[in-house]
C-alpha positions in Angstrom: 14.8 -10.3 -10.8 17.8 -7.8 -10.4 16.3 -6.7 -6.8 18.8 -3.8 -6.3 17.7 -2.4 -10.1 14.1 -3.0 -9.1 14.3 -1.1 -5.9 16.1 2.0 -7.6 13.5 2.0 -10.2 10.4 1.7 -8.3 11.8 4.4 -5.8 12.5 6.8 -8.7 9.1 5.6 -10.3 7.3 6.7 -7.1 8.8 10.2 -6.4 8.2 11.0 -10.2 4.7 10.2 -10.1 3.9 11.6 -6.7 5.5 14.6 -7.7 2.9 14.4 -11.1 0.2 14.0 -8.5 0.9 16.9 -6.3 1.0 19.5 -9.3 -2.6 18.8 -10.0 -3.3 18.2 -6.1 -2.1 22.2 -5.7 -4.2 23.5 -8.7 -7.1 25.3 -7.9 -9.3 22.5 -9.4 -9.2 19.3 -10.8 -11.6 17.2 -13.2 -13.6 14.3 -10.5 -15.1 11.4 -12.7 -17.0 8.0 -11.5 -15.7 4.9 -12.6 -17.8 1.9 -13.6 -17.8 0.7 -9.9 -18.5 4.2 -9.0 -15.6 4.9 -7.4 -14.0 8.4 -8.0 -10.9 8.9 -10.3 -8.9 12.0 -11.4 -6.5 13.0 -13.7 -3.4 12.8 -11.5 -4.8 8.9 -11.1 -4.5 8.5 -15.0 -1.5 10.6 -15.1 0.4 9.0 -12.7 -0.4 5.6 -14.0 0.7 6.6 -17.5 4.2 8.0 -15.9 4.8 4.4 -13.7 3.4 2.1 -16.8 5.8 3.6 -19.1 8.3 3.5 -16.9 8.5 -0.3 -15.7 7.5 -1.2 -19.2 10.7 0.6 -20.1 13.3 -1.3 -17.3 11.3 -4.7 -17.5 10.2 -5.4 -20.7 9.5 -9.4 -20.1 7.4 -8.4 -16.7 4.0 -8.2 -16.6 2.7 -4.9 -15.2 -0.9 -4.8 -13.4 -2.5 -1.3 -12.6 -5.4 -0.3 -11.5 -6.7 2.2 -14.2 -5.7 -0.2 -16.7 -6.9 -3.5 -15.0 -10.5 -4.0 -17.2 -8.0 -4.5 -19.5 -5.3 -7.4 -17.9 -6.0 -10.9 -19.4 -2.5 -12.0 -19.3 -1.4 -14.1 -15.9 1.6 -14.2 -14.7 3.6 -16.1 -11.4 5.8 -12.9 -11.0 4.5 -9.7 -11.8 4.7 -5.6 -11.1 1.2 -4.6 -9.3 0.5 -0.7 -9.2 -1.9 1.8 -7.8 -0.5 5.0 -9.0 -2.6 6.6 -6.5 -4.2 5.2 -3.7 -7.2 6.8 -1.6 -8.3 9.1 -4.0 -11.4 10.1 -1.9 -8.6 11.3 0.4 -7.0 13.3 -3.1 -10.3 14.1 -3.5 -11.4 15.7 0.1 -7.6 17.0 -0.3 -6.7 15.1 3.3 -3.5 14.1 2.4 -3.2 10.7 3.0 -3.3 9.2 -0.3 0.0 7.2 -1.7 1.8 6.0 -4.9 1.9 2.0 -4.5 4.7 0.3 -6.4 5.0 -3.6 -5.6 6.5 -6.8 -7.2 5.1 -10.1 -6.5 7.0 -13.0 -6.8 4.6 -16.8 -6.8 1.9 -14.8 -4.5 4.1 -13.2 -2.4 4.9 -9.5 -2.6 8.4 -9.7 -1.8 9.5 -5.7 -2.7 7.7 -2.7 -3.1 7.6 0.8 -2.2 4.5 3.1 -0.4 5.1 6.8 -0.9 2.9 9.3 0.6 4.1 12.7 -1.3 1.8 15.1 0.4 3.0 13.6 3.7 6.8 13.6 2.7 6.7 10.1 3.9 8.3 7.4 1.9 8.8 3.2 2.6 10.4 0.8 0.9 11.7 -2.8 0.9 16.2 -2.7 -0.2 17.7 -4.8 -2.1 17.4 -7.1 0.9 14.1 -7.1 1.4 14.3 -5.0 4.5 12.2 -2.4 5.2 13.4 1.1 5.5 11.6 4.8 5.4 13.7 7.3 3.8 13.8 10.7 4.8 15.3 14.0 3.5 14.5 15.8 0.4 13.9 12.7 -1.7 15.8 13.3 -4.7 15.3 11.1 -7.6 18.7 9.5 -7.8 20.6 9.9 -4.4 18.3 8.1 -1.7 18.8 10.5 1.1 19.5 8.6 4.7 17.4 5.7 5.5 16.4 4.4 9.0 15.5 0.6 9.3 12.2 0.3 10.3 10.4 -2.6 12.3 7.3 -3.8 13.8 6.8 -3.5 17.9 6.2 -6.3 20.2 2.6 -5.6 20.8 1.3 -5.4 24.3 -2.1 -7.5 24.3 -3.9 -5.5 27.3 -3.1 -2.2 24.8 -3.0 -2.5 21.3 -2.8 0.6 19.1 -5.3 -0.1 16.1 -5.0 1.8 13.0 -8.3 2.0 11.3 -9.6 3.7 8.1 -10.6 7.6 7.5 -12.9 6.2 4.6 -14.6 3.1 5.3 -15.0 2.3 8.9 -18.3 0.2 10.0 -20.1 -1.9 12.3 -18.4 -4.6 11.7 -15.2 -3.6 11.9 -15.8 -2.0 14.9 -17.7 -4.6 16.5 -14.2 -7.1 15.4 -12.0 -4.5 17.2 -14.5 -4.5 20.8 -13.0 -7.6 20.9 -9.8 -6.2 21.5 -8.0 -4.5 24.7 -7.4 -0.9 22.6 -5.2 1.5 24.2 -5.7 3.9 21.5 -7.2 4.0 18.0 -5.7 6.1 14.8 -7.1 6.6 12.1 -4.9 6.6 8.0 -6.0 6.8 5.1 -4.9 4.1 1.9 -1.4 2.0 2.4 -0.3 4.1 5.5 -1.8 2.1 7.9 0.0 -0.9 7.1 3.4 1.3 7.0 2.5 2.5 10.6 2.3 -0.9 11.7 5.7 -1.8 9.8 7.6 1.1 11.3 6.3 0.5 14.9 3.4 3.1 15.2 0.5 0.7 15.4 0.0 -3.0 16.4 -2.9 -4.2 14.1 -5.5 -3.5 11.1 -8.2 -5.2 10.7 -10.0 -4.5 6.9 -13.6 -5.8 6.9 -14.3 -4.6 3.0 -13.5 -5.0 -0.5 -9.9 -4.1 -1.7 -7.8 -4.9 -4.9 -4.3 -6.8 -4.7 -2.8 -3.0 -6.2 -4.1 -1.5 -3.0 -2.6 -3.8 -0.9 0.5 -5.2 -1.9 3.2 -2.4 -1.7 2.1 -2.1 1.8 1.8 -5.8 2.4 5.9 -6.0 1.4 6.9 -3.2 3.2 4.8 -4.7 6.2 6.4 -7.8 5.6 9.9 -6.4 5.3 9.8 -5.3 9.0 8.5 -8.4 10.5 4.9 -7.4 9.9 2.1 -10.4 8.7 -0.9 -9.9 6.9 -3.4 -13.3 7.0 -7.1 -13.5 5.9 -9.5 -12.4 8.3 -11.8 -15.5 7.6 -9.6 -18.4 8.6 -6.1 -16.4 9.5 -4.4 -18.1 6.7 -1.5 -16.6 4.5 -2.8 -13.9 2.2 -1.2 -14.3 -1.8 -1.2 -12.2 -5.0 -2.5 -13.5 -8.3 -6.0 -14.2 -7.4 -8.7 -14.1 -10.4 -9.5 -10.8 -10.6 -7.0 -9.4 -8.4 -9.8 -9.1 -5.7 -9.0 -9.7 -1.9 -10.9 -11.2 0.9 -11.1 -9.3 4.2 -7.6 -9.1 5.7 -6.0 -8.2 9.0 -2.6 -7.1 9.4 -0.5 -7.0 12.4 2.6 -7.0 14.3 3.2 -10.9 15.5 2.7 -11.2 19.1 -1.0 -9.8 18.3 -3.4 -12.6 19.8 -5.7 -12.4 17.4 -9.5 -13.0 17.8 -11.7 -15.4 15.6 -13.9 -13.8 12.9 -17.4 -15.3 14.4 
C-alpha cells in the first residue's frame, strides 16, 4: 500500500462526505428509519457511504472495502482491507448533538495501521500521515491543501487522577461499576470515535467500552489512537485487539494512554 496516496485519499474522502452529511444535518428535516438490528439510520448515513464506497473503489480497485451500510452484504475476506463507517453515532446525528464522525481506516493483518476520524459538525479532524503518526489538522480543511497540522500524542496518565472519557449514548452499570474501580479526577463524556481521539491527542487517559460495537466503529479511532502512542486491548483478558474477526463484531474493549494501571474485569 502507497501510504502517502492512502492518506490523501481517505482525508479528501472524509471532508467530502462529512460535508454530504452536514447538508442534510442543516435541513429542516430528515427521513429516520430502523435497521434490522433496530438501530437508526438516515439518508446522510447511506449517502455518505455511497460518496466513500465509490470513491476508494475508484483509487484501490484490488482492496477490499467493508462498510457498515453495506456489511449484510460482505462475504469476501481479506488480510488487508478498507473498513468504513460513513457516519458514526447517528443517534447523536439524530438528537442533532454533534458528535457524530466520518470513520475511514485501513487494516493491515488485524491491525489498523492508518485511518482518519473526522468530526464535521465539530470542525475537528485526525488522522494517521504517511508515517503512521498521528496528527489533527486544523484550519478551513480544504479538500486538497491540508491546512497546518499539530502532532498529537497521548499523556503520561497520573494513576491517583485519571480523566475517563465515557459515552453520551450507552453508559451503564457496568461500565460504571468498571470505572469505581478507578481514582477519577474527572469524567467526560463523547459521543462515537471522539473519545478515543481525545485520548490520542492528550485530553483523556482511558475508555472503557462495556457493549457491542462493530470493527467500522472502532478502527479509524483505534489507528489514530495508535498513531499517538495510544493502546486498545480486550477488556476480558487485556490482550491485543485485531481486525478481521467473523462478522466484524468486537468484544468489550478499553482503550488507554500506557501508564494506565489497569484493573481486572471480575
Amino acid at each position: 500500500m502507497d501510504y502517502d496516496r492512502l492518506t490523501k485519499v481517505i482525508r479528501r474522502l472524509a471532508l467530502e462526505a462529512g460535508d454530504r452529511i452536514m447538508e442534510i444535518y442543516n435541513a429542516d428535516d430528515f427521513d429516520v428509519r430502523a435497521k434490522s438490528d433496530n438501530s437508526p439510520v438516515t439518508e446522510a448515513d447511506e449517502a455518505a457511504d455511497a460518496l466513500i464506497s465509490a470513491g476508494l473503489a475508484e483509487a484501490f480497485p484490488d482492496v477490499l472495502v467493508v462498510t457498515e451500510e453495506q456489511a449484510a452484504s460482505h462475504s469476501e475476506r481479506a488480510a488487508s482491507f478498507l473498513i468504513v463507517d460513513p457516519l458514526d453515532g447517528t443517534k447523536e446525528f439524530v438528537k442533532r448533538r454533534g458528535d457524530f464522525t466520518v470513520n475511514i481506516a485501513y487494516v493491515e493483518n488485524g491491525v489498523p495501521v492508518r485511518g482518519v476520524v473526522y468530526a464535521p459538525a465539530k470542525g475537528r479532524l485526525f488522522y494517521t500521515g504517511a508515517d503512521g503518526r498521528s496528527v489533527e489538522e486544523t484550519g478551513d480543511f480544504a479538500k486538497d491543501a491540508p491546512g497546518p497540522v499539530t502532532p498529537i500524542g497521548v499523556t503520561q496518565p497520573d494513576n491517583a487522577a485519571l480523566m475517563v472519557v465515557a459515552s453520551k449514548s450507552h453508559r451503564d452499570q457496568a461500565t460504571d461499576e468498571y470505572i469505581a474501580k478507578y481514582a477519577v479526577k474527572d469524567m467526560t463524556s463523547a459521543g462515537s470515535s471522539l473519545k478515543f481521539c481525545l485520548i490520542a491527542a492528550g485530553e483523556a487517559d482511558l475508555y472503557p467500552r462495556l457493549g457491542r460495537t462493530m470493527e467500522w466503529d472502532t478502527a479509524a479511532a483505534d489507528a489514530v489512537l495508535r498513531g499517538a502512542g495510544g493502546r486498545m486491548v480486550r477488556f476480558d483478558d487485556h490482550s491485543d485487539f485485531t481486525y478481521g474477526k467473523p462478522g466484524y463484531e468486537n468484544p468489550f474493549f478499553i482503550a488507554f494512554a500506557p501508564g494506565v494501571e489497569l484493573k481486572p474485569a471480575a
